[in-house]
C-alpha positions as CSV (number, residue, x, y, z in Angstrom):
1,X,124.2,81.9,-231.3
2,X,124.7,79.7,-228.2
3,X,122.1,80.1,-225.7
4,X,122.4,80.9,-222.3
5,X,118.8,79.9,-220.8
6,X,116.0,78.6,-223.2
7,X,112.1,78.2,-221.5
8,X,110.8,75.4,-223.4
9,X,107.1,74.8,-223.2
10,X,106.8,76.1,-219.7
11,X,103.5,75.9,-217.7
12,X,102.5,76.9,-214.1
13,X,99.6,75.9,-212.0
14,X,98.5,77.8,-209.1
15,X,96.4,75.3,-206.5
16,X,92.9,76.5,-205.3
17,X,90.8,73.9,-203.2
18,X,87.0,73.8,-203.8
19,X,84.3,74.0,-200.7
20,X,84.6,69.8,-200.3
21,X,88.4,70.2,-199.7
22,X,89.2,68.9,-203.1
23,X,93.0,70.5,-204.7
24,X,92.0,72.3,-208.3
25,X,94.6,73.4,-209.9
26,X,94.2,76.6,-212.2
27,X,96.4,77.5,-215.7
28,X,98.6,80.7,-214.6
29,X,101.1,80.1,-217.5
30,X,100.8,77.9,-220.7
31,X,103.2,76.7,-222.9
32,X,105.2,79.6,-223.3
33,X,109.0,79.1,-224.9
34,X,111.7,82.2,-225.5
35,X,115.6,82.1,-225.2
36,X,118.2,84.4,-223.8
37,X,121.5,84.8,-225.0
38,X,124.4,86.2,-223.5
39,X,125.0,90.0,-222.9
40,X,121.9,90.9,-223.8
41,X,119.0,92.6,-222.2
42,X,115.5,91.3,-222.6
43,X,111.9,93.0,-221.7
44,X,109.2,90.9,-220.6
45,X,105.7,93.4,-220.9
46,X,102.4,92.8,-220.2
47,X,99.4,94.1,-217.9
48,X,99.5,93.1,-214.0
49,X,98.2,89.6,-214.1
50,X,100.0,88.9,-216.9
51,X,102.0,86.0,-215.3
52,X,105.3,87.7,-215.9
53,X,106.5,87.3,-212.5
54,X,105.6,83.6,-212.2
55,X,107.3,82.6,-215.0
56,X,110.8,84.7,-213.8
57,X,110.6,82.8,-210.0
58,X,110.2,79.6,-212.5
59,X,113.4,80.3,-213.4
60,X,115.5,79.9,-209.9
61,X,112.7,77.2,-208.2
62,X,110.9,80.1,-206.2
63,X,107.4,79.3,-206.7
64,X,106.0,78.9,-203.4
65,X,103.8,76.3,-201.7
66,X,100.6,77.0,-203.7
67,X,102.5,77.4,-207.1
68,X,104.5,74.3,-208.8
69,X,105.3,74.0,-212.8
70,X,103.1,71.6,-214.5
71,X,105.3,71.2,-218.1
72,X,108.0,72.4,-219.8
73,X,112.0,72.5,-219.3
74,X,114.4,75.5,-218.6
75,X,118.1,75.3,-219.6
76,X,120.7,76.8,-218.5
77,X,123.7,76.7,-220.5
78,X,125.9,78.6,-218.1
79,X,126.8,76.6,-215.4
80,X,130.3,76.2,-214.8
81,X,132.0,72.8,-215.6
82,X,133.1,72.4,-211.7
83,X,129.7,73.4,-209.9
84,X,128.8,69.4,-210.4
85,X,130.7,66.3,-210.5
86,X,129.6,65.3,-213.7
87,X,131.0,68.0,-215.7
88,X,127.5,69.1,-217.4
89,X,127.6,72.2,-218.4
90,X,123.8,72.9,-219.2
91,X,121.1,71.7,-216.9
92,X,117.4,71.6,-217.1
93,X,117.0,73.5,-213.9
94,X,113.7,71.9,-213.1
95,X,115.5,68.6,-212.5
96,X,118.0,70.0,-210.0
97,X,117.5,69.4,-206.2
98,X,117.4,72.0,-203.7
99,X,121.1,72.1,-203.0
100,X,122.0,72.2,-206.4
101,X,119.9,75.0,-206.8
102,X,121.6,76.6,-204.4
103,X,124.6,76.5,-205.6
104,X,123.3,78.6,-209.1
105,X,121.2,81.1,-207.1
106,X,123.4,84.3,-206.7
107,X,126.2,83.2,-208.1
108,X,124.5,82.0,-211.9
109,X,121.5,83.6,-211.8
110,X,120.2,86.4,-209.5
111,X,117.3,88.3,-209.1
112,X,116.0,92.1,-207.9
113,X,112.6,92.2,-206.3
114,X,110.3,95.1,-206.4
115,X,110.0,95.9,-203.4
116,X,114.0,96.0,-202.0
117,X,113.3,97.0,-198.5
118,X,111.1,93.7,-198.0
119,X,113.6,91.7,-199.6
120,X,116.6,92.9,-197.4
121,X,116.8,91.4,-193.8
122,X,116.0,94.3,-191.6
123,X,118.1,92.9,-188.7
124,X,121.6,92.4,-190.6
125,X,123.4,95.7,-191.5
126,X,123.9,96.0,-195.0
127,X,127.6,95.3,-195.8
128,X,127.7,91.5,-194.2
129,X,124.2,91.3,-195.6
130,X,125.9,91.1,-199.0
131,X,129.1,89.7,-198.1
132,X,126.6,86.9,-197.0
133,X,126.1,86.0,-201.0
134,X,129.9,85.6,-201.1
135,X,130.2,83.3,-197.8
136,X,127.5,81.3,-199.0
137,X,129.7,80.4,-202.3
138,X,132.9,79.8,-200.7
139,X,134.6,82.9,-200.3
140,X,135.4,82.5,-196.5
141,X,138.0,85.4,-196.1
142,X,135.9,88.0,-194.3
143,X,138.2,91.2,-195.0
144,X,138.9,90.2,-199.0
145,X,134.9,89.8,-199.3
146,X,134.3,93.2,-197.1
147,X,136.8,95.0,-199.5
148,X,134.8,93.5,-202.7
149,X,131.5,94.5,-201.0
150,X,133.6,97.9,-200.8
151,X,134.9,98.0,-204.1
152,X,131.4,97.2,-205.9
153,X,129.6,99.7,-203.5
154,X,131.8,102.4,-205.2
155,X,131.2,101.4,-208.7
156,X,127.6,101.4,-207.8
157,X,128.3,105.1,-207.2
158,X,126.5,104.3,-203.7
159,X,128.3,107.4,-201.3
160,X,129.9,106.8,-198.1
161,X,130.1,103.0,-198.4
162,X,131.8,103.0,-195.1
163,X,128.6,104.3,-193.3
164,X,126.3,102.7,-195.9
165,X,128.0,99.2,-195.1
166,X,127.1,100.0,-191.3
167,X,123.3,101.0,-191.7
168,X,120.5,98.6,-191.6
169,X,117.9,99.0,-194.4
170,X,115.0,101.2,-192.4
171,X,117.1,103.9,-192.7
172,X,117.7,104.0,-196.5
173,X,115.5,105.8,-199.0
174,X,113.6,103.5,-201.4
175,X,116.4,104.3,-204.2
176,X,118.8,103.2,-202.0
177,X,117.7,100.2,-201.1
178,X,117.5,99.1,-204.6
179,X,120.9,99.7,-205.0
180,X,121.8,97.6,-202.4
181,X,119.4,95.1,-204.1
182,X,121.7,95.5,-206.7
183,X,125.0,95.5,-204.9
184,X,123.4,92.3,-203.2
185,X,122.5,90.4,-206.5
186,X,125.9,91.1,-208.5
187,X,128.3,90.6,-206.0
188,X,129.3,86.9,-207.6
189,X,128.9,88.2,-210.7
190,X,126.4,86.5,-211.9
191,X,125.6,85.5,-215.9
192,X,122.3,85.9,-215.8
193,X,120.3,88.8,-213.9
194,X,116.5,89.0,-213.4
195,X,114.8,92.4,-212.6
196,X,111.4,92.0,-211.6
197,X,109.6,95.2,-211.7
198,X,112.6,97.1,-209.8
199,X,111.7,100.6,-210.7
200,X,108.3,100.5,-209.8
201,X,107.9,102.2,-206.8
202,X,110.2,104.9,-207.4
203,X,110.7,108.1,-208.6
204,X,111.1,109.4,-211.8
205,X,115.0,110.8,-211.4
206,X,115.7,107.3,-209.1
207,X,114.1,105.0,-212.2
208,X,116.7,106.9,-214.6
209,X,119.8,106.8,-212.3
210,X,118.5,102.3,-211.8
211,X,118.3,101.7,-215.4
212,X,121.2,103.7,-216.3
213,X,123.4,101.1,-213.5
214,X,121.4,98.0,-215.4
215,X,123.0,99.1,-218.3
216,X,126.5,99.9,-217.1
217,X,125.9,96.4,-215.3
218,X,125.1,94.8,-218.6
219,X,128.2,96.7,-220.1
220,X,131.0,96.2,-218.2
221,X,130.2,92.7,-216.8
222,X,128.5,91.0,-219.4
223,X,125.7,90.1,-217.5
224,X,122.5,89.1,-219.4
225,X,119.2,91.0,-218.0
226,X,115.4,89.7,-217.8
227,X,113.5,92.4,-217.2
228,X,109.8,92.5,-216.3
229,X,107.6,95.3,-216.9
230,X,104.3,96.5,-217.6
231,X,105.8,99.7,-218.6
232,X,106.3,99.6,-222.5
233,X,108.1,103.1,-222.4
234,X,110.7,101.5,-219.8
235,X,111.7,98.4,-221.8
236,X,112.0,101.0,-224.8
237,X,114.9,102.6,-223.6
238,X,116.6,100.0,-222.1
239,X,115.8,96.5,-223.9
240,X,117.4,95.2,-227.2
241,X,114.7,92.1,-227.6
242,X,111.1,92.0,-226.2
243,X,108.4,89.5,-225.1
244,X,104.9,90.5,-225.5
245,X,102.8,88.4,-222.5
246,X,99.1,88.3,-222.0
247,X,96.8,86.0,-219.6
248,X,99.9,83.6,-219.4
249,X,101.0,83.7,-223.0
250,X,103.8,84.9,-225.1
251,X,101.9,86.9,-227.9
252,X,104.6,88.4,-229.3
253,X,108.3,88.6,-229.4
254,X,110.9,90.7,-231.6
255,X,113.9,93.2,-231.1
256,X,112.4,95.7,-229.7
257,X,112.7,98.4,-232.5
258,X,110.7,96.2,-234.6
259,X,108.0,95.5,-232.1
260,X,107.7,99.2,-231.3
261,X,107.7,100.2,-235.2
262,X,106.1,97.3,-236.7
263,X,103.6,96.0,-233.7
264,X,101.9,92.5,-235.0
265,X,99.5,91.4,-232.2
266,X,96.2,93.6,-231.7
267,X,97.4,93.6,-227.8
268,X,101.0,94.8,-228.7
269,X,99.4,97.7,-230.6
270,X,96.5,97.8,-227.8
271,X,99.9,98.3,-225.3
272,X,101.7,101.3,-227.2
273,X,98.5,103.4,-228.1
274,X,98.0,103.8,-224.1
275,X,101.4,105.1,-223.8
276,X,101.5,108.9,-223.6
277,X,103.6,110.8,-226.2
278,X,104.1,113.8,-228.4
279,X,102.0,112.6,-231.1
280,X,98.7,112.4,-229.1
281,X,99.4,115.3,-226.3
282,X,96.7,116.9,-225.3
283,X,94.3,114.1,-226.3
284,X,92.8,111.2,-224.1
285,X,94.5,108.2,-223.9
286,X,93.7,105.3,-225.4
287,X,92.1,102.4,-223.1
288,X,92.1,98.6,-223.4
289,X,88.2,97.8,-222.9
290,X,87.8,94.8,-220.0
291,X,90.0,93.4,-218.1
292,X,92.6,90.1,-217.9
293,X,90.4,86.9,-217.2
294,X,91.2,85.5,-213.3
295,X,92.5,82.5,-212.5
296,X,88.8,81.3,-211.9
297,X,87.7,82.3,-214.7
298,X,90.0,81.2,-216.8
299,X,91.5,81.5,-219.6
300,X,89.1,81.7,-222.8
301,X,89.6,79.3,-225.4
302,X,91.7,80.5,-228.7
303,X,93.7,84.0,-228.4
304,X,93.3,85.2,-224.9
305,X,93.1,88.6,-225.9
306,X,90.2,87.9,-228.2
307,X,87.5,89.5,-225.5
308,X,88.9,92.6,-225.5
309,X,90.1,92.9,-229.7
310,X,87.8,95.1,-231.4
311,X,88.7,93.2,-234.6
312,X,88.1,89.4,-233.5
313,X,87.2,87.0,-235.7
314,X,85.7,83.5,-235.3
315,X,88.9,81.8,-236.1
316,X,90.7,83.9,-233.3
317,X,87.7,81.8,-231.0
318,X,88.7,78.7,-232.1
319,X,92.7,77.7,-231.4
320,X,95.2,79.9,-229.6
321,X,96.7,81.2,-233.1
322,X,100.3,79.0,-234.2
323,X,103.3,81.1,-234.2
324,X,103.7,83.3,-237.7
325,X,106.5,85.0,-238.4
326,X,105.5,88.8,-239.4
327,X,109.6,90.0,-239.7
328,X,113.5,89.3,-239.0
329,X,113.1,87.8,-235.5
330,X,109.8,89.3,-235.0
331,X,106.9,86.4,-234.6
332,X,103.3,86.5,-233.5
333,X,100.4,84.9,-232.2
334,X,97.7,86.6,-234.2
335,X,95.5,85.6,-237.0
336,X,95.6,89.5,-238.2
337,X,98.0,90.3,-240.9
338,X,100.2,93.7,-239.9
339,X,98.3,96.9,-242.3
């Protein structure tokens, strides 16, 4: 199957400076790889620290000052044949220049934050707020894109889009906003949609009702979904294929039935056994012994995870483990054969 972004070898330095003024720069990501095809929606788990959410602003060039990506390629195989005058249709996005960029960000690839009400411009009422994403691609007819914003607001099932469209963001709930986050980043339609972490922060009945519109998005307009999450029982119900990450690495990866059945890596199994369920009600929870290495502590040699395995073995010390495949799509990064 045809691609539609592949990481290839991606790393990410994050820049400290020592007491003599000297720039260090310190491992956040290494050498992780994964693809995404179209229409589908992918999970991307691991503890806080993980590097999840470095490795989705990789993505779109949104780093930051102190960030910057020290290997590795990203292409994008979506790019329409008229957004540059040589007719490429995929681009290694690292390569492309600030203006180029711009031209993929909301309208190829988009992205929901976690915290919406941050993200939205609290001086800009919320209908030419998104309208903006259409003006900024070349839709310059301000009624047609005001009756799109419209239009999407009500299959958003977002109520009185009239008054919603007049309202500036401190005055929407924290469910709400999202929405609008989500109005905001599908307006172009968009092939490619990453959600970092957008259900954190809210309620139980608001987390159903946003990942029951992720799916309806993914549905009816095709759009492929990243979505970042340290919450295995999330990425459950609403991922087909998931990607295990840990202290910067990919540890695992597999369709998600098969990772959640057949779990390879000692930290994929370390993950589920914390998560709460019939089958251990009433008892205590399992817990993952230590923590994730900082950045200046870095990152130990071998399997990250190997501090905090109760079954390490020397070989897991000496080399970060080669890739084994343990199924149909399914691989791992441990040493430990699945019992």
């Amino acid at each position: 199957m045809e691609t539609l972004l592949s990481v290839r070898n991606l790393s990410i330095g994050i820049s400290r400076f020592s007491p003599q003024g000297e720039k260090i720069l310190l491992s956040s990501v290494e050498d992780i790889s994964f693809n995404i095809y179209p229409g589908e929606i992918v999970g991307l788990v691991g503890e806080s620290g993980s590097g999840k959410s470095l490795s989705a602003l990789s993505i779109t060039s949104l780093l930051g000052e102190n960030k910057e990506v020290t290997n590795g390629s990203i292409f994008y195989n979506g790019i329409t044949k008229t957004a540059f005058h040589d007719g490429n249709a995929e681009r290694d996005l690292l390569t492309l220049s600030e203006k180029e960029l711009q031209r993929i960000r909301g309208k190829e690839i988009s992205m929901i934050f976690q915290e919406p009400a941050s993200s939205l411009n609290p001086l800009l009422r919320i209908g030419p707020q998104i309208a903006e994403t259409l003006e900024l691609h070349g839709e310059k007819d301000k009624e047609r894109n005001k009756a799109r914003v419209k239009e999407l607001m009500e299959r958003l099932k977002l109520s009185e889009p009239e008054k919603l469209m007049k309202s500036y963001p401190h005055r929407l709930s924290g469910g709400m906003c999202q929405r609008v986050m989500i109005a905001l980043a599908i307006i172009c339609r968009p092939r490619l949609l990453i959600a970092d972490e957008p259900v954190t922060a809210l309620d139980y009945n608001t987390q159903n009702q946003i990942l029951s519109l992720l799916k309806e998005i993914n549905r009816d307009f095709g759009t492929s979904i990243l979505f970042i999450s340290h919450d295995l029982s999330v990425i459950k119900n609403l991922c087909s294929r998931v990607l295990v990450m840990y202290s910067g690495r990919i540890l695992e990866e597999g369709s998600t039935e098969e990772v959640f059945c057949h779990p390879a890596h000692e930290y994929t199994k370390s993950l589920l056994s914390s998560i709460p369920g019939r089958a251990n009600k009433g008892k205590a929870l399992a817990v993952i012994p230590g923590r994730i290495p900082s950045l200046e502590e870095g990152r130990p040699n071998g399997c990250p995870f190997h501090p905090r395995c109760g079954k390490t073995e020397p070989r897991c010390k000496a080399a970060f483990p080669p890739e084994r495949l343990v199924g149909v799509n399914h691989m791992t990064h441990c040493v430990k054969e699945r019992i």
